[in-house]
C-alpha positions in Angstrom: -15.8 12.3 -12.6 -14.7 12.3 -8.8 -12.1 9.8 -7.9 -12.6 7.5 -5.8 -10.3 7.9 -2.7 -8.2 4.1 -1.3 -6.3 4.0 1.3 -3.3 1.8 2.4 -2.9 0.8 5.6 0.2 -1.6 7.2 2.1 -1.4 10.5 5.2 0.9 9.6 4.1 2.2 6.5 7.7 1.4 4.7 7.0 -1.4 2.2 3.6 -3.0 0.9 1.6 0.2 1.4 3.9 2.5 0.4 4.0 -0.3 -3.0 0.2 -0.2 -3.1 -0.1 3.6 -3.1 2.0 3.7 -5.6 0.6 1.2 -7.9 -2.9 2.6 -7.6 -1.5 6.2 -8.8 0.4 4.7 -11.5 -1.7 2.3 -12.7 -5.3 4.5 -12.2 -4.5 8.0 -10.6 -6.8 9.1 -13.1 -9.5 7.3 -11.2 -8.2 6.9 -7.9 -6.9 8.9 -5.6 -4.2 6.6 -3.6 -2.9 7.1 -0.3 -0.9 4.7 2.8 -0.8 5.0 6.3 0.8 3.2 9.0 0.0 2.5 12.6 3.4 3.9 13.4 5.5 6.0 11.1 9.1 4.6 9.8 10.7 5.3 6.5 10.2 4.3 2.8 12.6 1.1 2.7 14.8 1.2 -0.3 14.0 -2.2 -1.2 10.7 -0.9 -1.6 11.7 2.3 -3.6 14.6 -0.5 -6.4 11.6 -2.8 -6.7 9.0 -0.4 -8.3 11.2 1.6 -10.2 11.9 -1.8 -11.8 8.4 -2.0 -12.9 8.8 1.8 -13.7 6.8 3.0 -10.8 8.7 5.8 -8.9 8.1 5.8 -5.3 11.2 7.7 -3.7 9.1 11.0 -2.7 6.8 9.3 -1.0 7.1 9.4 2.8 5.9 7.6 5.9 3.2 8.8 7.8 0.6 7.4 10.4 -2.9 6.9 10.4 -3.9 9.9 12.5 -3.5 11.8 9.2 -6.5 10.6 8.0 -8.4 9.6 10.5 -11.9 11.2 10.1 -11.6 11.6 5.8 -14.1 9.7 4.0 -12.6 7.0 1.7 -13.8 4.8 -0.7 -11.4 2.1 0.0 -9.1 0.9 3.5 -7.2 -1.9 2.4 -5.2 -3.1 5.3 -2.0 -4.8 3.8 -0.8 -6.8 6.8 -2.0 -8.7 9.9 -1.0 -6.7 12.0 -2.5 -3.5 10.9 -5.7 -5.3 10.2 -6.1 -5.8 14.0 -4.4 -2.4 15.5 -6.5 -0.1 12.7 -9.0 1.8 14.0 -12.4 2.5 12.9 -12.6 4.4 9.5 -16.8 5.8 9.9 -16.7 7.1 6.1 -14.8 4.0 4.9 -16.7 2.9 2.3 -15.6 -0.8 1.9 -12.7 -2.0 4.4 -10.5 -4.9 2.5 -7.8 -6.9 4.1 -5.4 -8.3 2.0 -2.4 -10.6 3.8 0.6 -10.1 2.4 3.9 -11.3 4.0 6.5 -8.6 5.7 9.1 -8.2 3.0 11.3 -6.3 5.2 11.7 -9.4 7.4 13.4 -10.9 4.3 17.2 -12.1 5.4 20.3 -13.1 3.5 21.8 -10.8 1.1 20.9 -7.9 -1.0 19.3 -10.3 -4.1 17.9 -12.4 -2.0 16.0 -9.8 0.1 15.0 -8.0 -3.1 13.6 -11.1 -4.6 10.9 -11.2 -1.9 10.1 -7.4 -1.9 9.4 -8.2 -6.1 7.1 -11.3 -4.8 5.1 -9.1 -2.8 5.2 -6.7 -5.2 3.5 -8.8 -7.4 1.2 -10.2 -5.5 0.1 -6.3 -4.5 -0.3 -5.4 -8.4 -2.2 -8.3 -9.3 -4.7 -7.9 -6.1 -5.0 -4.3 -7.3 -6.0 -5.0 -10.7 -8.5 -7.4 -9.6 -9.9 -6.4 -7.0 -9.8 -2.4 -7.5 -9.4 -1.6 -11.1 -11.8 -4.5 -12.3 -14.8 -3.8 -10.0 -14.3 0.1 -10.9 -14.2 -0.8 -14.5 
C-alpha cells in the first residue's frame, strides 16, 4: 500500500510542526509518510524535543528546514500549523487537500522552565488529538 505523504508547515519550523511530524510517524508511519517545513528555517526547540519524549515520541534528530525543500513534491496532505504560515505558504500544485489547523506559538510561552513547558504539552495535545481525528480517522 503507498503511504500517503502530509506535510507540516509553520513559520520557523521549531515546535508544532516539528511535533506534528513526529506524531504522524509515530502514531501511523506505517501509513503516512510525515514531513515539516517552515517558511524560514530555525532549530528544533528543546521544549519541543522534553515534551514528546514524555509521550515517548523521540524527536531530537529531526532538523529544521524550509519549504523550498519540497516545493514541487506531490503530497497528500499540507497542514499549515500556524497563522502565520497559512498566509506566507505558497502554492503546493500536487497538494492534495490543504488543512489549516490554528494552534498557538508555544515558543512565545514566558515565565519559567515549567511553566513554558506546560504550554508546549497543551499544544502538544491539541496537535495529537487533531491528528487522530482528522488524519488517522478519515484514513481509517
Amino acid at each position: 500500500m503507498k503511504k500517503k505523504r502530509a506535510l507540516f508547515v509553520c513559520t520557523h519550523n521549531s515546535a508544532r510542526s516539528q511535533m506534528a511530524e513526529g506524531f504522524l510517524r509515530h502514531l501511523a508511519g506505517e501509513r503516512f509518510e510525515a514531513m515539516s517545513a517552515g517558511t524560514e528555517a530555525t532549530e528544533v526547540r528543546p521544549e519541543a524535543v522534553e515534551v514528546m519524549r514524555e509521550v515517548g515520541v523521540d524527536i531530537s534528530r529531526q532538523e529544521s528546514k524550509t519549504l523550498e525543500r519540497y516545493l514541487g513534491e506531490p503530497f497528500d496532505y499540507v497542514i499549515t500549523v500556524c497563522d502565520q504560515a497559512n498566509e506566507a505558504c505558497p502554492v503546493f500544485p500536487g497538494a492534495g487537500k490543504l488543512l489549516h489547523w490554528s494552534f498557538p506559538d508555544p515558543s512565545a510561552a514566558r515565565g519559567g522552565e515549567e511553566e513554558r513547558l506546560a504550554v508546549f504539552r497543551e499544544v502538544r495535545d491539541r496537535i495529537r488529538e487533531r491528528i487522530e481525528r482528522e488524519l488517522l480517522a478519515s484514513e481509517g
